[in-house]
N, CA, C and O atoms as CSV, one atom per row, in Angstrom:
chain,resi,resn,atom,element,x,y,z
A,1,UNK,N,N,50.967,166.145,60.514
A,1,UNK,CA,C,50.010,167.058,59.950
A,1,UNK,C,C,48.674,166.885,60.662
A,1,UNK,O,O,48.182,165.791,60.940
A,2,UNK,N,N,48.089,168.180,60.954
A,2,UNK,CA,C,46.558,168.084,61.646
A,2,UNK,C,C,45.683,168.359,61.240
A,2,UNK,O,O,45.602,169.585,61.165
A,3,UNK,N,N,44.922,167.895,60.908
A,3,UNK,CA,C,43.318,168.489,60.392
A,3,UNK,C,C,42.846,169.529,61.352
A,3,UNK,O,O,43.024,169.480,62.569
A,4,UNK,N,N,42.117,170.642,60.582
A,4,UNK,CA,C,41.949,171.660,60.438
A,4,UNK,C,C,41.993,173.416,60.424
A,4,UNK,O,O,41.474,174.452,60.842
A,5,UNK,N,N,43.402,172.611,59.311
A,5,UNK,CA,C,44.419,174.080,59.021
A,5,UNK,C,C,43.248,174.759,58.413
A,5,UNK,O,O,42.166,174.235,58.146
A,6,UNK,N,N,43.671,176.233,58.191
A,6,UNK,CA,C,42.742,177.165,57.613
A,6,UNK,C,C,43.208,178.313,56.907
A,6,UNK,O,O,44.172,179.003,57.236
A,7,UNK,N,N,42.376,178.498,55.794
A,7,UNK,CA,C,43.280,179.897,54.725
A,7,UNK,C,C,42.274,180.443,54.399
A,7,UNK,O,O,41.156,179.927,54.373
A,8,UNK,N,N,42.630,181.826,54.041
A,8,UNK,CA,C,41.615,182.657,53.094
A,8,UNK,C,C,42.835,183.730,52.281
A,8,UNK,O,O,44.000,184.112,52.390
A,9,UNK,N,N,41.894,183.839,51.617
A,9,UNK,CA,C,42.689,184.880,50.408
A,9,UNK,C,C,41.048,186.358,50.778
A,9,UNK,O,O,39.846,186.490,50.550
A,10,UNK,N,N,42.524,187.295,51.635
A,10,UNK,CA,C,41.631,188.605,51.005
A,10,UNK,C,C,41.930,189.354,50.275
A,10,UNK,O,O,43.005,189.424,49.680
A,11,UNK,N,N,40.638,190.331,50.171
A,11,UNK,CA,C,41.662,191.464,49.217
A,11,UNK,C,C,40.608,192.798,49.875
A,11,UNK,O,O,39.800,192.406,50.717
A,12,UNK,N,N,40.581,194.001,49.611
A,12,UNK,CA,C,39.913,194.865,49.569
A,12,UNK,C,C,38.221,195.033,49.662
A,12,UNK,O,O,37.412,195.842,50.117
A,13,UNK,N,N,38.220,193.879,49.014
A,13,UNK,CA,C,36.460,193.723,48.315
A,13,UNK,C,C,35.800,193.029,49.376
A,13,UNK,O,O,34.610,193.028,49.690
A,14,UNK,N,N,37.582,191.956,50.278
A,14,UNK,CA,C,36.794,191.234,51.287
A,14,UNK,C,C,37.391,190.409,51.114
A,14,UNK,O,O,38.481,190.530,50.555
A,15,UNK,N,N,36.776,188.899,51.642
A,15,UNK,CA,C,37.220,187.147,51.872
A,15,UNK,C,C,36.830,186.871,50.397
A,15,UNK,O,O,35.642,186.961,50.089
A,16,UNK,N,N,37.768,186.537,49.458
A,16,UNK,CA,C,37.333,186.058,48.151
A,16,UNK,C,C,37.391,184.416,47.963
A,16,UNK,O,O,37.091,183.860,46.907
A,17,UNK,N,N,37.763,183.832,48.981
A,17,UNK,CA,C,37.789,182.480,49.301
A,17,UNK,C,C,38.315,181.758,50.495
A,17,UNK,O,O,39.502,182.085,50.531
A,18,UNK,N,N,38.110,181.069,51.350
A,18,UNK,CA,C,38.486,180.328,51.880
A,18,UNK,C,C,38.339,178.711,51.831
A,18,UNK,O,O,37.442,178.092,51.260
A,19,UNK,N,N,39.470,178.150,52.591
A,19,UNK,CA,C,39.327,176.710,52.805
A,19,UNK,C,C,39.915,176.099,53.941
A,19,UNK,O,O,40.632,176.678,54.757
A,20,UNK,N,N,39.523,174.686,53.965
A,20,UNK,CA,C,40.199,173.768,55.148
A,20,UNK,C,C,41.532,172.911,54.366
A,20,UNK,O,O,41.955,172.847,53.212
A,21,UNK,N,N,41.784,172.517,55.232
A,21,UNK,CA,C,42.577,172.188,55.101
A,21,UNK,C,C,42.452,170.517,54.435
A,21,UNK,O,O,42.007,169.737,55.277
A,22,UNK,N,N,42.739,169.945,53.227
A,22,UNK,CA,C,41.930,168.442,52.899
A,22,UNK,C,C,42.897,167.456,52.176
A,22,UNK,O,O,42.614,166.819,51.162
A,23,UNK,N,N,44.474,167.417,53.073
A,23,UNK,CA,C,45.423,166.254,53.511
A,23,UNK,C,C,45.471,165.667,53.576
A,23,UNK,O,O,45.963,164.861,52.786
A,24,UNK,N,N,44.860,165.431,54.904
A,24,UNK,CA,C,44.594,164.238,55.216
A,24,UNK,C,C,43.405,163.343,54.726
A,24,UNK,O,O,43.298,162.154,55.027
A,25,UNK,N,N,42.733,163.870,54.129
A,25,UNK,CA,C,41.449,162.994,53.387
A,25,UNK,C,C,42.028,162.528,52.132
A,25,UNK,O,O,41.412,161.583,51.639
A,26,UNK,N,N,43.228,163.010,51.369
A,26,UNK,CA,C,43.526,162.900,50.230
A,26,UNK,C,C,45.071,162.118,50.612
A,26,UNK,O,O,45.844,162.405,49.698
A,27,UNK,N,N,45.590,161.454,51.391
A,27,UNK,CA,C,46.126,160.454,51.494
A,27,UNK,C,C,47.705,161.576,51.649
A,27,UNK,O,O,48.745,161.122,51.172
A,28,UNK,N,N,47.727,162.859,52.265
A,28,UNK,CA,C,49.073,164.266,52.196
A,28,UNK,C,C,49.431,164.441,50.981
A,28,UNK,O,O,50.578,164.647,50.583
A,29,UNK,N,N,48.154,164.341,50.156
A,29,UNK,CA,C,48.474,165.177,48.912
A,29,UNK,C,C,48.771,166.729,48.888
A,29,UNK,O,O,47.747,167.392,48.724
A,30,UNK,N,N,50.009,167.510,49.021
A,30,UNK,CA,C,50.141,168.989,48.622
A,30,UNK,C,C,49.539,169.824,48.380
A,30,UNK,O,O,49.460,170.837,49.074
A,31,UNK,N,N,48.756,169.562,46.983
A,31,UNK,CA,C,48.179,170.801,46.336
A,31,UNK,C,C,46.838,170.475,47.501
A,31,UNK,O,O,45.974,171.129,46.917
A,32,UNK,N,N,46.338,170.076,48.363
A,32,UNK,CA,C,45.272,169.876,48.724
A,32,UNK,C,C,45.268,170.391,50.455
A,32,UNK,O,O,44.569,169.959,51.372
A,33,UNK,N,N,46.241,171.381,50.473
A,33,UNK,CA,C,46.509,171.929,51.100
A,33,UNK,C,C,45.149,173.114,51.851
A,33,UNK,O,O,44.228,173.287,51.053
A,34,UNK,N,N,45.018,173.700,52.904
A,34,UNK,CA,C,44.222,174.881,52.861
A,34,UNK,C,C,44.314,176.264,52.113
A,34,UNK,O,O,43.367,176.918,51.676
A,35,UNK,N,N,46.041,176.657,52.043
A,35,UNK,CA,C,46.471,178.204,51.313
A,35,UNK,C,C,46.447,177.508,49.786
A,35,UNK,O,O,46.350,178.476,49.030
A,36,UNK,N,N,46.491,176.221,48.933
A,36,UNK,CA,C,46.449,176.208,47.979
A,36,UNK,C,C,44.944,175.943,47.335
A,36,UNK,O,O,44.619,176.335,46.215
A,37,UNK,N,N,44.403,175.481,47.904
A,37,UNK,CA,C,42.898,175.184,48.067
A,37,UNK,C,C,42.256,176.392,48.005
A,37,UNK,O,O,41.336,176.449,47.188
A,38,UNK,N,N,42.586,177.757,48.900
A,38,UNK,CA,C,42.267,179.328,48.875
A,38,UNK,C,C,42.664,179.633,47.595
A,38,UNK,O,O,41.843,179.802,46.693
A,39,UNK,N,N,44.398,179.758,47.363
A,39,UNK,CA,C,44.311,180.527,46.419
A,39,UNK,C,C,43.745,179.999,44.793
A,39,UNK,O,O,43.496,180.683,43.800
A,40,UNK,N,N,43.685,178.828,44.959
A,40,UNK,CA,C,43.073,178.263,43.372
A,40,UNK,C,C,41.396,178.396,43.833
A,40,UNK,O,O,40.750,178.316,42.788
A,41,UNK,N,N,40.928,178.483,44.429
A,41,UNK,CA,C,39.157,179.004,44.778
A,41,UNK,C,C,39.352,180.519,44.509
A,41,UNK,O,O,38.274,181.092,44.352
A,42,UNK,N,N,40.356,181.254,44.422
A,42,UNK,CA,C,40.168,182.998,44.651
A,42,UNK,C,C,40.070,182.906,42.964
A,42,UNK,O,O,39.171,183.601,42.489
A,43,UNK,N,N,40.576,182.426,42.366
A,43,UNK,CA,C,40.497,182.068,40.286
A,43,UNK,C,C,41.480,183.060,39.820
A,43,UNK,O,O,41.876,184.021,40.480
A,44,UNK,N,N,41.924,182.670,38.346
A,44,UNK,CA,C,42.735,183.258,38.136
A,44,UNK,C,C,42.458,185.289,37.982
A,44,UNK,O,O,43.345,186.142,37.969
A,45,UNK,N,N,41.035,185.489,37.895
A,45,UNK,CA,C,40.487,186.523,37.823
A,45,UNK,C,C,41.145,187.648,38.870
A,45,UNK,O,O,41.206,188.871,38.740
A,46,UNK,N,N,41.614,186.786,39.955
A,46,UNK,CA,C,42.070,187.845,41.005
A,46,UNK,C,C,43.690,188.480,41.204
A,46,UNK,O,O,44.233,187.536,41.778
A,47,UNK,N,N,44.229,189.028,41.122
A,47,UNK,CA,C,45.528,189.521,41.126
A,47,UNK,C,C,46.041,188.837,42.445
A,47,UNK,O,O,45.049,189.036,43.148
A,48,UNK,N,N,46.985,188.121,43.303
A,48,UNK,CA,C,47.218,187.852,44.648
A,48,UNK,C,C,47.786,188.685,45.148
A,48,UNK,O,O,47.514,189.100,46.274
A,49,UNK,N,N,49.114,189.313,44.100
A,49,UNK,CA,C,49.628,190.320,44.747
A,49,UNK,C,C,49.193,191.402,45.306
A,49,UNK,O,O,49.813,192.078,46.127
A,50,UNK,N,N,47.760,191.675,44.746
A,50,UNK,CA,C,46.994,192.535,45.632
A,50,UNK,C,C,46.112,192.812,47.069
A,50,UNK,O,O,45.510,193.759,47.576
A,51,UNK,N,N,46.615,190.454,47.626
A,51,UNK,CA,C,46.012,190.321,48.426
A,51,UNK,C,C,46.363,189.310,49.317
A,51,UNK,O,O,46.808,188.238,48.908
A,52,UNK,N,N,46.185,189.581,50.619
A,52,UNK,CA,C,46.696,188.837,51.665
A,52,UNK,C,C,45.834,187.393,51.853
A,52,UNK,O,O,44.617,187.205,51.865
A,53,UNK,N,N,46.987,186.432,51.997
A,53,UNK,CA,C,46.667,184.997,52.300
A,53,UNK,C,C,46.666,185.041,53.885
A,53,UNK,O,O,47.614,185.581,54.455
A,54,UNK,N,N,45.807,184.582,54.483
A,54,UNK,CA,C,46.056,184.529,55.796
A,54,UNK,C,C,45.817,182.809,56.053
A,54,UNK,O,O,44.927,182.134,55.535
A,55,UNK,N,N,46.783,182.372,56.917
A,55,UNK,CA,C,46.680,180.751,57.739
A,55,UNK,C,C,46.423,181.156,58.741
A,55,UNK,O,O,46.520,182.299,59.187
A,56,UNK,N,N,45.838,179.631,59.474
A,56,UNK,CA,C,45.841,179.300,60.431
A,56,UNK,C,C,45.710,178.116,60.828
A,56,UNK,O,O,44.803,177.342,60.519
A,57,UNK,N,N,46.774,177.883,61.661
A,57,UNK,CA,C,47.282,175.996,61.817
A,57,UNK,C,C,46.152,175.590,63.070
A,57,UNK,O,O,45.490,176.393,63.727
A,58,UNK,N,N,46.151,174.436,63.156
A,58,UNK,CA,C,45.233,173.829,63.651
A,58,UNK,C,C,45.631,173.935,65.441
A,58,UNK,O,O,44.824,173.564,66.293
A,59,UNK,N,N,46.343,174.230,65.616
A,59,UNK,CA,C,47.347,173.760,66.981
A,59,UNK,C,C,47.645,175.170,67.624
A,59,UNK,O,O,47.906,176.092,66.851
A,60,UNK,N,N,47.622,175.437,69.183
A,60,UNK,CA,C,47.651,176.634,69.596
A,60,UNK,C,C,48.640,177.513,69.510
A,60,UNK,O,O,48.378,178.659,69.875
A,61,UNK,N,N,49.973,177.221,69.027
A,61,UNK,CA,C,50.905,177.737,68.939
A,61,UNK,C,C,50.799,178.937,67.748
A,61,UNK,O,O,50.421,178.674,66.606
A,62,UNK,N,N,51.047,179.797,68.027
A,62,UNK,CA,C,51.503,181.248,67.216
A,62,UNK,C,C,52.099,180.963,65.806
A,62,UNK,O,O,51.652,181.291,64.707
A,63,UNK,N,N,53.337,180.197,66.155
A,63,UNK,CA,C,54.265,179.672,64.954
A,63,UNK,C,C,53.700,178.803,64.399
A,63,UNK,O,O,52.975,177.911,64.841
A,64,UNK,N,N,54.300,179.251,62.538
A,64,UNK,CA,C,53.317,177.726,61.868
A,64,UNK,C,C,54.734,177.190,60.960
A,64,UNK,O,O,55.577,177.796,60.299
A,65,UNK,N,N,54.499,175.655,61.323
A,65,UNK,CA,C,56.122,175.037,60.930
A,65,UNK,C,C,55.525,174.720,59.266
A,65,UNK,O,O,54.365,174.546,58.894
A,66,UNK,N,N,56.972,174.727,58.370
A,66,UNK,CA,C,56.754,174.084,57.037
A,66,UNK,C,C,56.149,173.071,56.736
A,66,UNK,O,O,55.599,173.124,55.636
A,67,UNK,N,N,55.975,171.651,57.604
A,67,UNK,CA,C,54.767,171.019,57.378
A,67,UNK,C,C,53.259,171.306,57.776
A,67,UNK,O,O,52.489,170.487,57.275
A,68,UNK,N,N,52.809,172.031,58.362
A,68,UNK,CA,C,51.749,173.186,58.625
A,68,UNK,C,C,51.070,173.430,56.968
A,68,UNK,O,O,50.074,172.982,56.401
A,69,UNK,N,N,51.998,174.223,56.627
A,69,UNK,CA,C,51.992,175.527,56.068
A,69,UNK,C,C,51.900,174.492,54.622
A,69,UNK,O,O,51.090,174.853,53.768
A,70,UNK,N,N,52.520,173.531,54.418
A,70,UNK,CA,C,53.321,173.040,53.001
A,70,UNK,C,C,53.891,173.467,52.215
A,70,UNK,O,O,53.862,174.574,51.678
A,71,UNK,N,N,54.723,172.241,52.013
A,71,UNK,CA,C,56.268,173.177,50.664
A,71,UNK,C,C,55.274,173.590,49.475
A,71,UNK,O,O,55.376,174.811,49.352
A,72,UNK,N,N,54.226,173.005,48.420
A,72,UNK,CA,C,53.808,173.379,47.827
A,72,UNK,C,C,53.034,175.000,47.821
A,72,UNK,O,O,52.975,175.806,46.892
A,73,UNK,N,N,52.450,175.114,49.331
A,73,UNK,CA,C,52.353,176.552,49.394
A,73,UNK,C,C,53.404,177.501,49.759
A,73,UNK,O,O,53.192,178.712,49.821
A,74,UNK,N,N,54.015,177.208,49.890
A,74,UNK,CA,C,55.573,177.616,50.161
A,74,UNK,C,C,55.700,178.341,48.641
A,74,UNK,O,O,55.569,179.538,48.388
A,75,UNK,N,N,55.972,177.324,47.785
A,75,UNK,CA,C,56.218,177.932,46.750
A,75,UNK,C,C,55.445,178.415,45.722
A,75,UNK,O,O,55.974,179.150,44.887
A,76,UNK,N,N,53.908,178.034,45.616
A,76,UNK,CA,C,52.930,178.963,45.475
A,76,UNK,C,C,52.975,180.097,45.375
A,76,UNK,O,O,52.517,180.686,44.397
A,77,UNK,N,N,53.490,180.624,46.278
A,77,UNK,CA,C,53.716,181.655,47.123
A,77,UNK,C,C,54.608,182.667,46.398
A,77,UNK,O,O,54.378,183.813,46.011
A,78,UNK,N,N,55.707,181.885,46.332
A,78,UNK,CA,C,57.064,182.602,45.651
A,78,UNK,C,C,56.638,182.625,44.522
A,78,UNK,O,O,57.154,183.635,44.043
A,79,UNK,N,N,55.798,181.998,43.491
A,79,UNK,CA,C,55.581,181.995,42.749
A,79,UNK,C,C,54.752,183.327,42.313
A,79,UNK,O,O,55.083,184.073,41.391
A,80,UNK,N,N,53.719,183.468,43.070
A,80,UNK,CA,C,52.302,184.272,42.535
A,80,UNK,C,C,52.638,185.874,44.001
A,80,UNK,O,O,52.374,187.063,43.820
A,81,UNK,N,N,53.078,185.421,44.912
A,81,UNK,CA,C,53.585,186.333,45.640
A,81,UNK,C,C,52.360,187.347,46.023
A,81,UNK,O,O,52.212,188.400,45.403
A,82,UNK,N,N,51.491,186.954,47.088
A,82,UNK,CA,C,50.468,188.003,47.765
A,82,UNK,C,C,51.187,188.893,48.577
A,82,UNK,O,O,52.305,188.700,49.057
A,83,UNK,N,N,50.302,190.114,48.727
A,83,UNK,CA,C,50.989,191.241,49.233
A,83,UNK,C,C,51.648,190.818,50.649
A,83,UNK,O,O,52.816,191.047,50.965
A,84,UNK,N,N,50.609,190.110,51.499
A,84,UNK,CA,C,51.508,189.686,52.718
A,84,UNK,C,C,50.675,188.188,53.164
A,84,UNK,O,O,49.461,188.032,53.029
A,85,UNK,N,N,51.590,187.195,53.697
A,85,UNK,CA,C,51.117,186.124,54.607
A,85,UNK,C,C,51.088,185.942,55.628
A,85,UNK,O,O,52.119,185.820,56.289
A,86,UNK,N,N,49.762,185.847,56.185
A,86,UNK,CA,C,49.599,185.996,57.681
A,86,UNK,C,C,49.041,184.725,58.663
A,86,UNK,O,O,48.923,184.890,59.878
């Protein structure tokens, strides 16, 4: 895992949150992820499904692998389900 993955949650209105990625400061704690870190900063006030999570892994490659990304946002995900992840 690399420091400084990156997420935001948009929606229409705009960037309703972003974050870094804070893993590795927290000893690879999950929820402390960047896309979970976004979407719990966007509050429950915001619908997700109405709005795109976008990543971005720290590393030049295009592709972002499941430890990147994390299983917890993984299933975040499936859970609350934004319109698209990018």
């Amino acid at each position: 895992m690399k420091p400084g993955h990156q997420a935001a949650v948009v929606s229409s209105q705009g960037i309703l949150a972003s974050a870094e990625d804070e893993r590795p400061q927290s000893g690879g704690n999950e929820t402390r992820s960047a896309a979970m870190i976004a979407m719990g900063s966007a509050g429950s006030q915001v619908n997700l499904r109405e709005c795109v999570l976008f990543f971005r892994a720290s590393g030049q490659s295009p592709n972002v692998n499941l430890d990147e990304f994390g299983a917890v946002s993984m299933g975040a995900c499936k859970l609350f389900r934004p319109a698209k992840v990018v």
